[in-house]
C-alpha positions as CSV (number, residue, x, y, z in Angstrom):
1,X,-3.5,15.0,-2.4
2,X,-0.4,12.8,-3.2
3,X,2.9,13.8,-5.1
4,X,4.5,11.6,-7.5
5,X,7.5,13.4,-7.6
6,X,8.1,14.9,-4.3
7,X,11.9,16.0,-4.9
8,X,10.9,18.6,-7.4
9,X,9.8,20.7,-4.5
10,X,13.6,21.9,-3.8
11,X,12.5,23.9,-6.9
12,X,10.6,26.1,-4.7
13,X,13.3,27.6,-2.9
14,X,13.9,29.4,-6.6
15,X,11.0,31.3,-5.2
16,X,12.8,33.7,-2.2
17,X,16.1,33.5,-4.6
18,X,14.0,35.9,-7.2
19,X,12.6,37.9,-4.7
20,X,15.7,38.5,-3.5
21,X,16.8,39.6,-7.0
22,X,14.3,42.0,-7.4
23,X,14.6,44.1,-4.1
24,X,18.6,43.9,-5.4
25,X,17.1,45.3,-9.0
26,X,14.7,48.0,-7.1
27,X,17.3,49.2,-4.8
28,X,20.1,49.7,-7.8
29,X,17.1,51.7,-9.6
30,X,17.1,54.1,-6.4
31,X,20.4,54.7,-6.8
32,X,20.2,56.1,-10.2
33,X,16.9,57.9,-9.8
34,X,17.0,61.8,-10.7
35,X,17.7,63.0,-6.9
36,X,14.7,65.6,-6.1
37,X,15.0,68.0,-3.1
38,X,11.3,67.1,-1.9
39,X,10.3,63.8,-2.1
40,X,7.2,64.6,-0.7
41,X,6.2,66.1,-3.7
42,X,7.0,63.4,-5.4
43,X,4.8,60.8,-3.8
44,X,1.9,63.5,-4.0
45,X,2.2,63.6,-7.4
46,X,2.4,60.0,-8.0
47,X,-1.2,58.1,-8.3
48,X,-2.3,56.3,-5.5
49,X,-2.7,53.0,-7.5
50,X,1.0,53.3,-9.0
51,X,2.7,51.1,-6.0
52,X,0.7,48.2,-6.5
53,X,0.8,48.4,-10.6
54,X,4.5,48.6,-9.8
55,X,5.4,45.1,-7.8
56,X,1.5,43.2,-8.9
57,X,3.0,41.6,-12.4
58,X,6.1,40.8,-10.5
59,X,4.0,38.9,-7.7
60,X,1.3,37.4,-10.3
61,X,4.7,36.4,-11.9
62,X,6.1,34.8,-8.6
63,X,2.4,33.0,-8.5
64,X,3.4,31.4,-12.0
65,X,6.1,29.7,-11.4
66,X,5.0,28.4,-8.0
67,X,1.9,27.0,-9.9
68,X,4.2,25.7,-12.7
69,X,6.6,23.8,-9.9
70,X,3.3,22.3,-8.1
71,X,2.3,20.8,-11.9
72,X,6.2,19.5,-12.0
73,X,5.8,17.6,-9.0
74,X,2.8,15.5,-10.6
75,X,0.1,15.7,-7.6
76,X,-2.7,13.5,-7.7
77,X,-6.0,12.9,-5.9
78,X,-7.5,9.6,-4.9
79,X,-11.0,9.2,-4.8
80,X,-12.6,6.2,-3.8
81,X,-15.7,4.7,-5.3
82,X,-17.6,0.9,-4.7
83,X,-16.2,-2.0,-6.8
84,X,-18.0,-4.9,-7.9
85,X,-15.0,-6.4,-9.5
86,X,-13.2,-7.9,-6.5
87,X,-10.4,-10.3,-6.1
88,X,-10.0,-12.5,-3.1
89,X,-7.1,-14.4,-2.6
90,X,-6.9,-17.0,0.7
91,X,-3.2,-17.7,1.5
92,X,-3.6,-20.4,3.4
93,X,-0.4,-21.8,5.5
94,X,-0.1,-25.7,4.8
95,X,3.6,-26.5,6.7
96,X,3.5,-29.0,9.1
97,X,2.4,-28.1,12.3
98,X,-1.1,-27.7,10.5
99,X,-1.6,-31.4,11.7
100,X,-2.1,-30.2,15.2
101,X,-5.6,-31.4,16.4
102,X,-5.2,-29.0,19.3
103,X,-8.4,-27.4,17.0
104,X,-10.5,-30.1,15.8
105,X,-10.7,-31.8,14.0
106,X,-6.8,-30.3,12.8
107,X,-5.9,-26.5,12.8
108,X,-5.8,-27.3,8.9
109,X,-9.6,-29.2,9.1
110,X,-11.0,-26.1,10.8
111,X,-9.3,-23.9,8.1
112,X,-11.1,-25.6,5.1
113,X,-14.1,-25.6,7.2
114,X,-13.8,-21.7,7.4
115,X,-12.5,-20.8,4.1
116,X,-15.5,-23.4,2.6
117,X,-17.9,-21.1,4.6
118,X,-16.5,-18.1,3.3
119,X,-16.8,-19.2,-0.2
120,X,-20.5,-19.9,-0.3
121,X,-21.1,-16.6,1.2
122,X,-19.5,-14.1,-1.2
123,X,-21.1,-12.6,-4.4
124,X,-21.4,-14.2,-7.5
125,X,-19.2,-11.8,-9.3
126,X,-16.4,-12.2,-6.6
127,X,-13.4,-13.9,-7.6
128,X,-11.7,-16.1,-5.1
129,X,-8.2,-17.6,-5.8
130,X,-6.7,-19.8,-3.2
131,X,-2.4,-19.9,-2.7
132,X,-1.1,-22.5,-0.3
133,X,2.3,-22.6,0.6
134,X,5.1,-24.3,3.4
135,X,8.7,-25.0,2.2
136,X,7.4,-22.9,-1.6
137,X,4.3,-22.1,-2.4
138,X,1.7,-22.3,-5.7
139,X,-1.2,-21.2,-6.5
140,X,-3.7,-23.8,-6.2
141,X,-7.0,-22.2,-8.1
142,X,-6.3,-19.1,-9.8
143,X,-9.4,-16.4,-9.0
144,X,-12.5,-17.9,-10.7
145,X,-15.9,-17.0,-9.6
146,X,-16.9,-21.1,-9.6
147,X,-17.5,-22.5,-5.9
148,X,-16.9,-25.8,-7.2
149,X,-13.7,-25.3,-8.2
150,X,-12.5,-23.7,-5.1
151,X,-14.2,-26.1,-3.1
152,X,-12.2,-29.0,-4.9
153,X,-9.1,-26.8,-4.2
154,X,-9.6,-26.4,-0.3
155,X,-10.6,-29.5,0.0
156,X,-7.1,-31.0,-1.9
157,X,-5.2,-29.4,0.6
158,X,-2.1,-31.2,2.0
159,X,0.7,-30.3,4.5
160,X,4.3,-29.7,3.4
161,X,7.0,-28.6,6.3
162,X,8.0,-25.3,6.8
163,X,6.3,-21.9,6.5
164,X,7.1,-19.8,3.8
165,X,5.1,-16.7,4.6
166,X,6.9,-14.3,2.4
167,X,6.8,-16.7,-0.9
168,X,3.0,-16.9,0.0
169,X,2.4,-12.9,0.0
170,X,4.6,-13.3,-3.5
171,X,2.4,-15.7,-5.1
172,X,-0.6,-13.9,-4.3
173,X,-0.1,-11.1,-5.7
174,X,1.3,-12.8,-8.6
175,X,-2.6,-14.5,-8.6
176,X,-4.1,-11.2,-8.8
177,X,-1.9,-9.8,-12.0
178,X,-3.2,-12.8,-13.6
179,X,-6.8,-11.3,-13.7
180,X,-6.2,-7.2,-12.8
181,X,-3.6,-5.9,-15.3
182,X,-3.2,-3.1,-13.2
183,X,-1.5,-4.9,-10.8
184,X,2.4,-5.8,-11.9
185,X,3.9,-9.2,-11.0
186,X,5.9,-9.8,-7.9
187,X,9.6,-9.4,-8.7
188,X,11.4,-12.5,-7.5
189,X,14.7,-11.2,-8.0
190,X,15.8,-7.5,-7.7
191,X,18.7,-7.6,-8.7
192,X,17.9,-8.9,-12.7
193,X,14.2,-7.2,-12.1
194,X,12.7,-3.8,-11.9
195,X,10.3,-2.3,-9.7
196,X,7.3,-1.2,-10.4
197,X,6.3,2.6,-9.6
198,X,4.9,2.2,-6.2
199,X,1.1,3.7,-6.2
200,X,0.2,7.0,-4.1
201,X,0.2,6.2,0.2
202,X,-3.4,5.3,0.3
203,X,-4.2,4.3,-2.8
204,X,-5.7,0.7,-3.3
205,X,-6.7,-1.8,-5.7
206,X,-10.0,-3.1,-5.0
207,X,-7.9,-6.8,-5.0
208,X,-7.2,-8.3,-1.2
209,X,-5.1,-11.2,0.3
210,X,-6.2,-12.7,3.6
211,X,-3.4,-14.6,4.9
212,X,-4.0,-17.4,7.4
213,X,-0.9,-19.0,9.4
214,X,-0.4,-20.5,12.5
215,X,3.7,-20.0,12.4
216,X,6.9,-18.2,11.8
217,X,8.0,-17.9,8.7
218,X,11.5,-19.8,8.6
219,X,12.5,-20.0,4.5
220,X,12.0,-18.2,1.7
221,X,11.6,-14.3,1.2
222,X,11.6,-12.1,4.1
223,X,8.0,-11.6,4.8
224,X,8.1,-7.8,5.3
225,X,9.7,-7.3,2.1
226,X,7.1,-9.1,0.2
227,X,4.6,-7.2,2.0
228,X,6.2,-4.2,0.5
229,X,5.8,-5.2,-2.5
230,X,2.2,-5.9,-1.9
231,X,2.0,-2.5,-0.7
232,X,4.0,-0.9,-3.6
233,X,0.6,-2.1,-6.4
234,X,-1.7,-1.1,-3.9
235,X,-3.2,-4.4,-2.4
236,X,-3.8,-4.9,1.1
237,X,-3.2,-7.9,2.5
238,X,-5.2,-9.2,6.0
239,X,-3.5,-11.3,8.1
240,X,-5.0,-14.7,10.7
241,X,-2.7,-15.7,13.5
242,X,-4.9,-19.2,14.2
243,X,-4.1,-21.7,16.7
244,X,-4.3,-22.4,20.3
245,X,-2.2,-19.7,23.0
246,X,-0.5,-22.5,24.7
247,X,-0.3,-25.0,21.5
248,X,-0.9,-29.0,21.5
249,X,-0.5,-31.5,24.0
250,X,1.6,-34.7,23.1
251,X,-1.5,-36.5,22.1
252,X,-2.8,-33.7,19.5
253,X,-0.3,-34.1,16.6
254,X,-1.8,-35.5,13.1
255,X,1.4,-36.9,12.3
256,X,4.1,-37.5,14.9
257,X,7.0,-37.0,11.9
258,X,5.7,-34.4,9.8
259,X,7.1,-31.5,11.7
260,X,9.3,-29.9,9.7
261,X,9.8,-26.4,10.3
262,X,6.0,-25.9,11.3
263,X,5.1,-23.2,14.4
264,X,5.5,-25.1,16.8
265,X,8.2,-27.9,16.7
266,X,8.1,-30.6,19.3
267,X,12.1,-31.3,19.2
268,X,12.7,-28.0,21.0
269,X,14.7,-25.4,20.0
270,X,13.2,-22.2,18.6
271,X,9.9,-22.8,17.7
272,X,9.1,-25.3,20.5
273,X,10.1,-27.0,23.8
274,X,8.7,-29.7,25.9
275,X,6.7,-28.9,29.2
276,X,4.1,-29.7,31.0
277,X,2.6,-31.8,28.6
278,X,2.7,-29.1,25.7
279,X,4.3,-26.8,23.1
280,X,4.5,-23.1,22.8
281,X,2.3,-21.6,20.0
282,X,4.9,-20.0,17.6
283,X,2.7,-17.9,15.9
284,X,4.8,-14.6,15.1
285,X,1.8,-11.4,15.9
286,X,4.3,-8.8,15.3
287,X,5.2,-9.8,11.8
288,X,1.3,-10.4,11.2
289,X,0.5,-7.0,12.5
290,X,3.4,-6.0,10.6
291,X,2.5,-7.0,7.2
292,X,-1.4,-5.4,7.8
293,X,0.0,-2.2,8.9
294,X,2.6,-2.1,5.9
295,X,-0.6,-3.1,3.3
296,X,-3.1,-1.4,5.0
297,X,-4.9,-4.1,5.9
298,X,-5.8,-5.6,9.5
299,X,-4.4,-8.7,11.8
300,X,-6.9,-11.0,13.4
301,X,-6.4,-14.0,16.4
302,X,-8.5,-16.9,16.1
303,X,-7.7,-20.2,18.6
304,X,-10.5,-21.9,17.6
305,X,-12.7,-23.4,14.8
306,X,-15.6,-20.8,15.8
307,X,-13.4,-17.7,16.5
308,X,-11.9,-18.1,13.5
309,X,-15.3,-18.1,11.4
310,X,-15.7,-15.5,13.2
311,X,-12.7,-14.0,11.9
312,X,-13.6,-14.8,8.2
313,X,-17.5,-13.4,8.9
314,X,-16.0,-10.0,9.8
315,X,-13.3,-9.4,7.2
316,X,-14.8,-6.3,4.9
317,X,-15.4,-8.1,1.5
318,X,-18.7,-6.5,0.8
319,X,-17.5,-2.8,1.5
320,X,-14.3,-3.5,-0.5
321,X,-13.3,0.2,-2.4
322,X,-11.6,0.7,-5.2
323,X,-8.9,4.2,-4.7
324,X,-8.4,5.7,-8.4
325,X,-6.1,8.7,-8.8
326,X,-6.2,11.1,-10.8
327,X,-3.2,13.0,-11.9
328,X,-4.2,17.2,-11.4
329,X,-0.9,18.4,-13.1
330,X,-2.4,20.2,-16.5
331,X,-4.3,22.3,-14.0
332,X,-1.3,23.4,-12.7
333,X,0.6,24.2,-15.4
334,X,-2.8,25.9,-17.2
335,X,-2.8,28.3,-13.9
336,X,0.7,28.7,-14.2
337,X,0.8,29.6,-17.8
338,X,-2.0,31.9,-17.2
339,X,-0.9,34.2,-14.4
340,X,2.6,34.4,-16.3
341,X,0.9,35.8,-19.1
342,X,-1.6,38.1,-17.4
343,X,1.7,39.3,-15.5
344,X,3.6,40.1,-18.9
345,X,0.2,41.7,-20.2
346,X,-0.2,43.9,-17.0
347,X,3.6,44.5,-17.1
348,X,3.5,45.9,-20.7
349,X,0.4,47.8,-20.1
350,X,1.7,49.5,-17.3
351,X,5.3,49.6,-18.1
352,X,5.5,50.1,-21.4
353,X,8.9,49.7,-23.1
354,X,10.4,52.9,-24.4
């Protein structure tokens, strides 16, 4: 059980504040009480049953208004029950350093080969959008069901130069609000734009983005950020590190000048350096593993054409669940209402006014 509206649960220390009232009320009653010389006597002649008659409508009364607090705080359950309506998007990383042929025939070759696999094997009544992005990034097929259009998409693919990893999370989920109106738009700026009520922790849409990169992202929105957001609606988003551990040789770039900003840079500096005849990978795992632990999603590391169809074989599209909740506040409230009136009943009936 999840609660919308946590804070409201300071209301409970209202609880021990009453109680403490009452004892106050029942020890000023004592003091006022006809003085008896035997108060043995007394409590002989009082009916067993009278002590609990006395302090049960105040407790049933107590229950009340702990019930009626619980209803304030909204709760909600999440159940989770089989989708056939699922949304796939592939956010595919298209800077640069995508020209390597350190994978063959290029790292971005072997991508299309993998995501053009992964197409023809899904259910006809999965939708598949595909977003590419480097310096920005667009959606290149919105989520359509027809293989032929998102084989023509892969397949148009071209290489920018840097690696925008955040604006790629962004335009994903802006690809799935265009067919699940459930799901708000990203919000671009947050400053002019408001935020969406994040959904319950573990609660999902039954809408996924599998992002594949083979970089650090160096431009655009932090990546972590847009993962929150993608976390906020409820979307989990699985992450591909793909490229070789030690990175391409001199002789393995597709284009010798189109490095701009890519993961792994041959003029040095952060993303690259010369030595022994390669470049280091740049791929950043931590912000990968990151953004699937934020989403709840998963990271996978493919250096290959065949690990990474791997990688595509094993993500769970076919056991994709869609998490509904359901907001239990009325029955709250009704059990709140209820015991405060069976209190004032049992009250009156036992302690009739004069």
């Amino acid at each position: 059980m999840a609660l919308l509206w946590p804070g409201f649960l300071v209301l409970l220390v209202l609880l021990p504040v009453l109680i403490g009232l009452y004892l106050l009320m029942l020890r000023r009653r004592r003091r006022f009480a006809v003085r008896y010389s035997s108060l043995a006597l007394v409590r002989e002649a009082l009916p067993h049953h009278s002590r609990w008659r006395r302090h049960l409508p105040f407790a049933l009364f107590l229950l009340a208004m702990a019930s009626l607090i619980l209803a304030l705080v909204r709760p909600v359950i999440i159940t989770t029950i089989p989708t056939n309506q699922t949304t796939i998007i592939l956010t595919m990383d298209v800077s640069g350093s995508m020209r390597f042929r350190d994978i063959q025939p290029s790292r971005l070759g072997a991508a299309e080969s993998a995501a053009l696999n992964f197409i023809q094997h899904q259910k006809a009544t999965t939708q598949i959008g595909i977003v590419a992005f480097s310096t920005i990034s667009e959606i290149i097929q919105p989520p359509t069901t027809d293989q032929s259009q998102l084989e023509s998409a892969i397949e148009s693919l071209t290489t920018g130069r840097m690696t925008a990893i955040g604006s790629g999370i962004l335009s994903a989920i802006d690809a799935i609000s265009q067919v699940d109106k459930l799901v708000p738009p990203s919000v671009q700026d947050p400053t002019t734009q408001v935020e969406p009520t994040p959904v319950p922790k573990g609660a999902y849409v039954p809408d996924i983005i599998v992002l594949l990169t083979d970089g650090v992202s160096n431009v655009g929105p932090d990546p972590l950020a847009a993962a929150q957001q993608a976390a906020d609606r409820g979307i989990r988003v699985y992450t591909i590190g793909f490229g070789t551990r030690l990175g391409p040789s001199r002789g393995q770039f597709g284009n010798p000048f189109g490095f701009g900003g890519g993961s792994a840079s041959p003029f040095g500096g952060a993303n690259g350096f010369f030595g022994g005849g390669r470049f280091r990978a740049g791929i950043d795992e931590t912000t990968l593993k990151q953004i699937a632990s934020l989403t709840g999603g998963a990271y996978y590391s493919a250096s290959s054409a065949g690990e990474l169809q791997k990688v595509f074989n094993s993500l769970p599209t076919y056991l994709i669940m869609k998490h509904e909740t359901t907001e239990i506040s009325v029955a709250f409230a009704a059990l709140g209402a209820l015991l405060a009136a069976f209190a004032l009943i049992l009250s009156l009936l036992w302690h009739p006014l004069p």
